[in-house]
MARSE-925788 format. One record per residue (C-alpha): residue number from 1; residue in one letter; z negated, y negated, x. Coordinates in Angstrom, 1 decimal, decimal comma, padded with zeros to 4 digits. Layout:
     n   res        w        v        u
   NUM     A        Z        Y        X
...
//
This chain:
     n   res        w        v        u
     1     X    000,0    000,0    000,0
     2     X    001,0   -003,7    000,7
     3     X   -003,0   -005,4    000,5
     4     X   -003,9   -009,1    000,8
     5     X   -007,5   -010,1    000,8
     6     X   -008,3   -014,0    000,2
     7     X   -011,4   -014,4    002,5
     8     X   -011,4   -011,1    004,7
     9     X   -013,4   -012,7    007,6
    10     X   -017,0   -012,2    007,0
    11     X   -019,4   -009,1    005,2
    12     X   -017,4   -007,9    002,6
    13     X   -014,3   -008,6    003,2
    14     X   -014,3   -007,5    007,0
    15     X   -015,4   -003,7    005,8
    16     X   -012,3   -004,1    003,1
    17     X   -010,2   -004,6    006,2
    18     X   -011,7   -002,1    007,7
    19     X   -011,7    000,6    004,9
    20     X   -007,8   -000,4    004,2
    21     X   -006,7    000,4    007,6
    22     X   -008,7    003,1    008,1
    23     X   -006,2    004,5    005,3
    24     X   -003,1    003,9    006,2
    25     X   -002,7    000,5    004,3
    26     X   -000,8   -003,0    005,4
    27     X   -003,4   -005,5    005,2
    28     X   -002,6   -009,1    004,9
    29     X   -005,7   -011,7    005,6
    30     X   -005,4   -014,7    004,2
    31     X   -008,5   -017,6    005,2
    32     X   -009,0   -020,9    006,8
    33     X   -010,4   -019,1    009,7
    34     X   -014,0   -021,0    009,6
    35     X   -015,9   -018,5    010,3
    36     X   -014,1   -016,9    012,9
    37     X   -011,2   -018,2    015,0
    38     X   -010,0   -015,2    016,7
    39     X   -007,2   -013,3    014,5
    40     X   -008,5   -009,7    013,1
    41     X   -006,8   -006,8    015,2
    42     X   -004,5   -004,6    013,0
    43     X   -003,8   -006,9    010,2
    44     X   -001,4   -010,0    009,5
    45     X   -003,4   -013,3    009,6
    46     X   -002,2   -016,1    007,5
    47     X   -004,3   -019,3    008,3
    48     X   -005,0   -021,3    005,2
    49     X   -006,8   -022,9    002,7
    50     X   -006,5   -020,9   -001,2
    51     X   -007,6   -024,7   -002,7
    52     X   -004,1   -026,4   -001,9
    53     X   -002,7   -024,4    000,8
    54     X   -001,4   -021,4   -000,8
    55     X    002,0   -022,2    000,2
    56     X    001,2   -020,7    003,5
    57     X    001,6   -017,4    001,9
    58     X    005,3   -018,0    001,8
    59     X    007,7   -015,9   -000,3
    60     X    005,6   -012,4    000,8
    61     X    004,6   -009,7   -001,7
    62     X    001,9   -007,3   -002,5
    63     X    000,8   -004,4   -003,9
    64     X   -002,6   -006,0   -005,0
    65     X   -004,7   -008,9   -004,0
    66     X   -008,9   -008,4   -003,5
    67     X   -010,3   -012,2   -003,7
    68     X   -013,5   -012,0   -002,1
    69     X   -013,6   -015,4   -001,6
    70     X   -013,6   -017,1   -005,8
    71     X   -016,6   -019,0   -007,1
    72     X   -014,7   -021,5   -009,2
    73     X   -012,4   -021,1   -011,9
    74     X   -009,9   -023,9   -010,8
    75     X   -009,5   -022,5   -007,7
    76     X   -009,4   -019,3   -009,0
    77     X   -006,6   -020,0   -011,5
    78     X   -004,5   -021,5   -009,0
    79     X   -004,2   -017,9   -007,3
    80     X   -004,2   -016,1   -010,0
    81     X   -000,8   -017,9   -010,9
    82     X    000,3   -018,6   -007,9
    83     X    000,3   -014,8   -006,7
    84     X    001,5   -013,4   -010,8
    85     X    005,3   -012,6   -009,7
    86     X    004,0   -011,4   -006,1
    87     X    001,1   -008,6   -006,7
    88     X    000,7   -005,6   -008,9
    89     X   -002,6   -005,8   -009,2
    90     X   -005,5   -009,0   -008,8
    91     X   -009,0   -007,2   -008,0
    92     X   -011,8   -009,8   -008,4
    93     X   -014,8   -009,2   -006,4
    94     X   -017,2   -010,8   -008,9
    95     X   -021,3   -010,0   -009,5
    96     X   -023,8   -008,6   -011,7
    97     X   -025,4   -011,9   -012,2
    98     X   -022,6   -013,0   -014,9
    99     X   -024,9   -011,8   -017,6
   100     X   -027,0   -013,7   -020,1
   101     X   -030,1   -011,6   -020,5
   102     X   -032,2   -009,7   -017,7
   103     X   -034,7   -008,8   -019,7
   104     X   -033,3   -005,5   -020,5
   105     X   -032,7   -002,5   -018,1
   106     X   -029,4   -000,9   -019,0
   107     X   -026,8   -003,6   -018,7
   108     X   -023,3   -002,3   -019,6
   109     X   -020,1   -004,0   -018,9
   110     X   -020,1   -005,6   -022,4
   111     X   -023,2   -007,1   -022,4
   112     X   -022,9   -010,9   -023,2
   113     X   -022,0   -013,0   -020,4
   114     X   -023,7   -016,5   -019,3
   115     X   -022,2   -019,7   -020,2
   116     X   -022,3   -023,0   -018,7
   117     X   -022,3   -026,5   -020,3
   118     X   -020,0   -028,0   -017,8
   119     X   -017,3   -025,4   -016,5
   120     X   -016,1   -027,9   -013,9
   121     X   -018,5   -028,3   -011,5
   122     X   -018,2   -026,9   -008,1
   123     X   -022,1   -026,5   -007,2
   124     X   -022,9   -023,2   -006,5
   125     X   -026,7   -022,6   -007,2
   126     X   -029,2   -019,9   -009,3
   127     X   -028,0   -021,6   -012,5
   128     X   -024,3   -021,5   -012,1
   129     X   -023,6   -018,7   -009,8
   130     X   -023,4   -016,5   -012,6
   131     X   -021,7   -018,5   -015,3
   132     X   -019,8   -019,2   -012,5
   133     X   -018,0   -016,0   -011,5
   134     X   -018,1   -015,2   -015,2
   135     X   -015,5   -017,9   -015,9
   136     X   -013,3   -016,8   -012,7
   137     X   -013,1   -013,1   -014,2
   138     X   -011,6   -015,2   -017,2
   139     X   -009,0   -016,9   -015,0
   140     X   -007,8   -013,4   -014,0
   141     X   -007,7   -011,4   -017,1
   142     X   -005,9   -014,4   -019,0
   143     X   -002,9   -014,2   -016,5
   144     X   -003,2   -010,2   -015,4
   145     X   -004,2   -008,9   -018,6
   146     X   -004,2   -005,0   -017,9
   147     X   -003,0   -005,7   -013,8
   148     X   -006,5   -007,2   -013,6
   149     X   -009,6   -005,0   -012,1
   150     X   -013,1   -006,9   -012,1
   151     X   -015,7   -005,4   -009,8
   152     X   -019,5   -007,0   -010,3
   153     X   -021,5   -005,7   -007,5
   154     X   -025,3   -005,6   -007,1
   155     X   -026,8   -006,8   -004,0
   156     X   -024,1   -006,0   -000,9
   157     X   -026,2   -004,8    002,2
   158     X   -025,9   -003,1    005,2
   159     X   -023,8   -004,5    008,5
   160     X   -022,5   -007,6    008,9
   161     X   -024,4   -009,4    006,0
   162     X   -025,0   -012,8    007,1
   163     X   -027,7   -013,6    004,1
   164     X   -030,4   -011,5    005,6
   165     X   -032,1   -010,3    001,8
   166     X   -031,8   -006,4    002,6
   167     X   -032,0   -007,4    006,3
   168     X   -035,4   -008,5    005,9
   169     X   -036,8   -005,4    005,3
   170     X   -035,9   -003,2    008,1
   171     X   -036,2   -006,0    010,6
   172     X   -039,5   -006,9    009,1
   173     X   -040,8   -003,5    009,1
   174     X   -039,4   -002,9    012,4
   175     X   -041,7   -006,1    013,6
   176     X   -044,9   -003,9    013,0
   177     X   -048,0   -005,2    011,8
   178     X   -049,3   -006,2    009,0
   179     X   -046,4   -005,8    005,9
   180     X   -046,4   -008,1    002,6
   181     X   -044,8   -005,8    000,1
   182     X   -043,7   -006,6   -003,7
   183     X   -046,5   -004,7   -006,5
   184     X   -046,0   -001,5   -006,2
   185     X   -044,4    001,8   -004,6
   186     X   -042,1    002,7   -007,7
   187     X   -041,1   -001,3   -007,9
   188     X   -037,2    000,0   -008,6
   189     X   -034,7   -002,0   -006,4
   190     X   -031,0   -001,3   -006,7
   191     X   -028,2   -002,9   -004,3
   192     X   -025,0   -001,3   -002,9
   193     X   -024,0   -000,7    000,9
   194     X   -020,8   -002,7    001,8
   195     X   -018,9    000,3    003,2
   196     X   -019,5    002,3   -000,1
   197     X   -018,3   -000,9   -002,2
   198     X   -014,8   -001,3   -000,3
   199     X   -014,1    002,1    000,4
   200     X   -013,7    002,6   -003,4
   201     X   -012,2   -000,1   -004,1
   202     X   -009,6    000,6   -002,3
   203     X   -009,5    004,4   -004,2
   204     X   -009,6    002,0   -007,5
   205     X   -006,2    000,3   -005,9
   206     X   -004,6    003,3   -004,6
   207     X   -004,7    004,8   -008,2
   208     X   -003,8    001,6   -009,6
   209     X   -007,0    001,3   -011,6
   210     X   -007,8   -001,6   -014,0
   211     X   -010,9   -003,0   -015,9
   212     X   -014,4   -003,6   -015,4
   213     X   -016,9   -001,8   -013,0
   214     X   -020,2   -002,2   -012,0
   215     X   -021,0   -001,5   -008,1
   216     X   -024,5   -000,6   -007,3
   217     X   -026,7    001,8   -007,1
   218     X   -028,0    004,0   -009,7
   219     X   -030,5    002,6   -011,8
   220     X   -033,9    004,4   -010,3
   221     X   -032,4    006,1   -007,1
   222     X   -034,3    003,3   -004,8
   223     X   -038,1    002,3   -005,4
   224     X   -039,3    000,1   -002,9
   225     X   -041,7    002,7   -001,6
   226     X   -038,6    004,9   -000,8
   227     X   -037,3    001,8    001,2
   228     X   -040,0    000,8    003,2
   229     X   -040,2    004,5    004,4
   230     X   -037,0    004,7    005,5
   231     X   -037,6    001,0    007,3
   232     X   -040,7    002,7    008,6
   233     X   -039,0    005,3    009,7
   234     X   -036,0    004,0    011,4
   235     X   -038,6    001,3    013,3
   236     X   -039,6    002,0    016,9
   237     X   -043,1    000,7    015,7
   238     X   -046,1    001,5    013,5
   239     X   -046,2   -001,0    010,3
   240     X   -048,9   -001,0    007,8
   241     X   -047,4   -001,8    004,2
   242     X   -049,9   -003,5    001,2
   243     X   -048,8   -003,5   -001,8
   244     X   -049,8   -007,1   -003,8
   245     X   -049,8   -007,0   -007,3
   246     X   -046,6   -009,6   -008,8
   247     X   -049,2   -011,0   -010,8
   248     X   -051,1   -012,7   -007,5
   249     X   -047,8   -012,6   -005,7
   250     X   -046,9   -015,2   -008,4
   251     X   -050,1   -017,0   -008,5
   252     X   -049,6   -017,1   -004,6
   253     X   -046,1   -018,9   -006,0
   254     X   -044,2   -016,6   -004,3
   255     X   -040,5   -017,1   -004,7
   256     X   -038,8   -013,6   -005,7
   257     X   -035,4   -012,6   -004,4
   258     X   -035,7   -015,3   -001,8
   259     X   -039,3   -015,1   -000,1
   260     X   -039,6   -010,9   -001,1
   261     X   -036,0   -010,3   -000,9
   262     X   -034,6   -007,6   -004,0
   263     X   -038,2   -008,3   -005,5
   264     X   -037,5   -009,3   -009,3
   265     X   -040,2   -009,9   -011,5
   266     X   -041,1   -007,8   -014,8
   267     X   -039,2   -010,2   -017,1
   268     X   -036,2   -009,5   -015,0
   269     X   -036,3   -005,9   -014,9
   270     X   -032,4   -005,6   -015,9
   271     X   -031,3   -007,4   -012,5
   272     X   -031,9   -004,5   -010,7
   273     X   -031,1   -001,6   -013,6
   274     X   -027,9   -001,9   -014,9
   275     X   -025,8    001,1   -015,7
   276     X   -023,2    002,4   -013,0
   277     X   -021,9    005,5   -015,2
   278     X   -018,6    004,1   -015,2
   279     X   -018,2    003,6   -011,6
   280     X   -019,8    006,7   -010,8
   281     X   -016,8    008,4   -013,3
   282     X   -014,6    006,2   -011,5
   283     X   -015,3    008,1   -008,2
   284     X   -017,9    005,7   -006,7
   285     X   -020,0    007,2   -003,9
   286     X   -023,7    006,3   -002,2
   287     X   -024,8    007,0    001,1
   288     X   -028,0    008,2    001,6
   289     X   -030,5    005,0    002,4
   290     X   -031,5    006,1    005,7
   291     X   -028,2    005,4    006,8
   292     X   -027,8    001,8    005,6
   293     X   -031,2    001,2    007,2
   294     X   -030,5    002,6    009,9
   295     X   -027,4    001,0    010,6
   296     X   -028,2   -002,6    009,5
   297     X   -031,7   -003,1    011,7
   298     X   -029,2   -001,7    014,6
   299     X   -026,8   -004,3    013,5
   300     X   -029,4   -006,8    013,3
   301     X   -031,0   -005,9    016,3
   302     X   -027,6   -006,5    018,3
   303     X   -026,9   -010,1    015,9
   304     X   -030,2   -011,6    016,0
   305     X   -031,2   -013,9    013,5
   306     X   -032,6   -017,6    015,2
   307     X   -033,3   -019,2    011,4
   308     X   -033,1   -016,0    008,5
   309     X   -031,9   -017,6    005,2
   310     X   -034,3   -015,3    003,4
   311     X   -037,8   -013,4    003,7
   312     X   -040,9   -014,6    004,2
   313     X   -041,9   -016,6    007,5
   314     X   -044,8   -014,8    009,0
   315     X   -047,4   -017,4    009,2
   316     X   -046,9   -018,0    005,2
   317     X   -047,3   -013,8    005,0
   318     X   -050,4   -013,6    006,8
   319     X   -051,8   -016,8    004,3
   320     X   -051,1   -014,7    001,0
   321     X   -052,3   -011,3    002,8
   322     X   -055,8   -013,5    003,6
   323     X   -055,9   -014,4    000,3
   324     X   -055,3   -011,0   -001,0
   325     X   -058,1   -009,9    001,0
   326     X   -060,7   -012,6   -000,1
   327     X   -059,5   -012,0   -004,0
   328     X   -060,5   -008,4   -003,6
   329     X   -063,8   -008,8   -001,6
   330     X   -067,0   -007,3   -003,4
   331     X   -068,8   -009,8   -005,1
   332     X   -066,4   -012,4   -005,5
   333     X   -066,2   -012,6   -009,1
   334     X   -069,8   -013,1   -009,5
   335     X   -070,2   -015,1   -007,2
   336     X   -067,7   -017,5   -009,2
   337     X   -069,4   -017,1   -012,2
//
């Protein structure tokens, strides 16, 4: 197959290109080669920029297109369009986060999605990320109709990532000490390794697949406590984890996602539950967690980290586990009677 990937330089889109070649595929990369200069080996690189600068695509054509790089619908619509005489096939990488209501564990791909009052701004943040991408998968089924394949993925982990929320963990863990972990042991978690993700999306292409898939996980495979094993396991140093309650984690105001990374709260359950039955039908695949672990502290170890974007910073750690410690002390209570 003939493959073009808008983005294709960073995470996701460099294990697409790397998944694509490994079978057999022509890969085109099409990015404004910010985030790395140097072309990638084995693959035509078209340097431009998809808001304005498409014409640098020339008169080419493709099989299919994987945008990995959409978070507005304008921009998003002017590709879709753009590429409609040129591709078979527009695969949008969008996210789980397009939905309305996490309150529920069980989301299915035709649960209601989030709306926006303004569907023109260009802010990405908590409060529009989601509504966001929602609109973009729009754009692409009002021009590709049944040519369209929509892919919301959970959390993407493993090697490579450059937002440090799974990376936390094992590097944390792998750190020693004292450990700051989210409530409890069978706290479910759900997020999808990178490699799994683009290797079948690319089956989904080769069999010219359309529609909408969710890509994480099984809902209660991972628990945290299963997690923090595996970091304990893969780390060449002893770590002690305690377990704090989400009701003093949030008295502590603790910031989930971002300060406990793929921590969610109990009112948020169905972030990290949603139903992957279709996907698994559809020939989607997990590796065993040991590996991802494995793999991304040795990744992480080789790419440190000068300034993570998420996790907790220690000194603030070792504030809410003193804390903890005083809250549960004999005697307190009374003596605040």
């Amino acid at each position: 197959m003939r493959i073009l990937i808008l983005g294709g330089s960073r995470f996701v889109g460099l294990h697409l290109v790397e998944a694509a070649v490994a079978r057999g595929h022509s890969v085109t990369v099409f990015n404004r080669g910010l985030t790395r200069s140097d072309p990638l080996p084995g693959v035509a690189n078209i340097r431009g920029d998809r808001d304005g600068g498409l014409d640098a695509l020339g008169d080419a054509t493709w099989d299919a297109v994987v945008d990995t790089s959409g978070y507005f619908p304008r921009v998003v619509r002017s590709a879709a369009h753009f590429l409609r005489d040129r591709v078979g096939c527009y695969a949008f990488i969008s996210t789980i986060s397009v939905y309305d209501d996490f309150s529920r564990p069980g989301l299915r791909e035709d649960a209601a999605l989030a709306t926006t009052a303004d569907p023109t701004v260009e802010v990405v943040g908590g409060a529009t990320y989601g509504p966001l991408k929602a609109l973009c998968e729009a754009e692409v089924e009002a021009v590709y109709g049944d040519r369209s394949l929509i892919v919301r993925p959970g959390l993407i982990v493993g090697p490579y990532d450059p937002t440090d929320r799974f990376t936390y963990w094992p590097v944390r863990v792998a750190a020693g000490g004292r450990v700051l972990a989210p409530d409890r042991p069978t706290c479910p978690t759900q997020f999808i390794d990178a490699r799994d993700l683009t290797a079948w999306l690319v089956t989904l292409l080769e069999r010219g697949q359309n529609g909408i898939y969710h890509a994480t996980s099984p809902a209660g495979l991972h628990a945290f406590g299963e997690l923090l094993a595996e970091c304990a396991a893969a780390a060449p140093v002893h770590a002690e984890v305690e377990w704090v309650p989400e009701r003093f984690l949030l008295e502590q105001s603790v910031v989930p996602w971002s300060e406990l990374p793929l921590w969610v709260p109990a009112v948020r359950q169905g972030l990290v539950s949603v139903n992957v039955g279709k996907a698994l039908a559809a020939g989607l695949q997990i590796r065993p967690l040991a590996e991802t672990v494995r793999d991304t502290l040795g990744w992480a170890t080789a790419n440190p980290t000068v300034e993570p974007r998420a996790g907790m910073a220690r000194q603030r750690e070792a504030a809410i586990l003193a804390a903890w410690d005083a809250a549960r002390r004999p005697g307190r209570e009374a003596s605040q009677s």
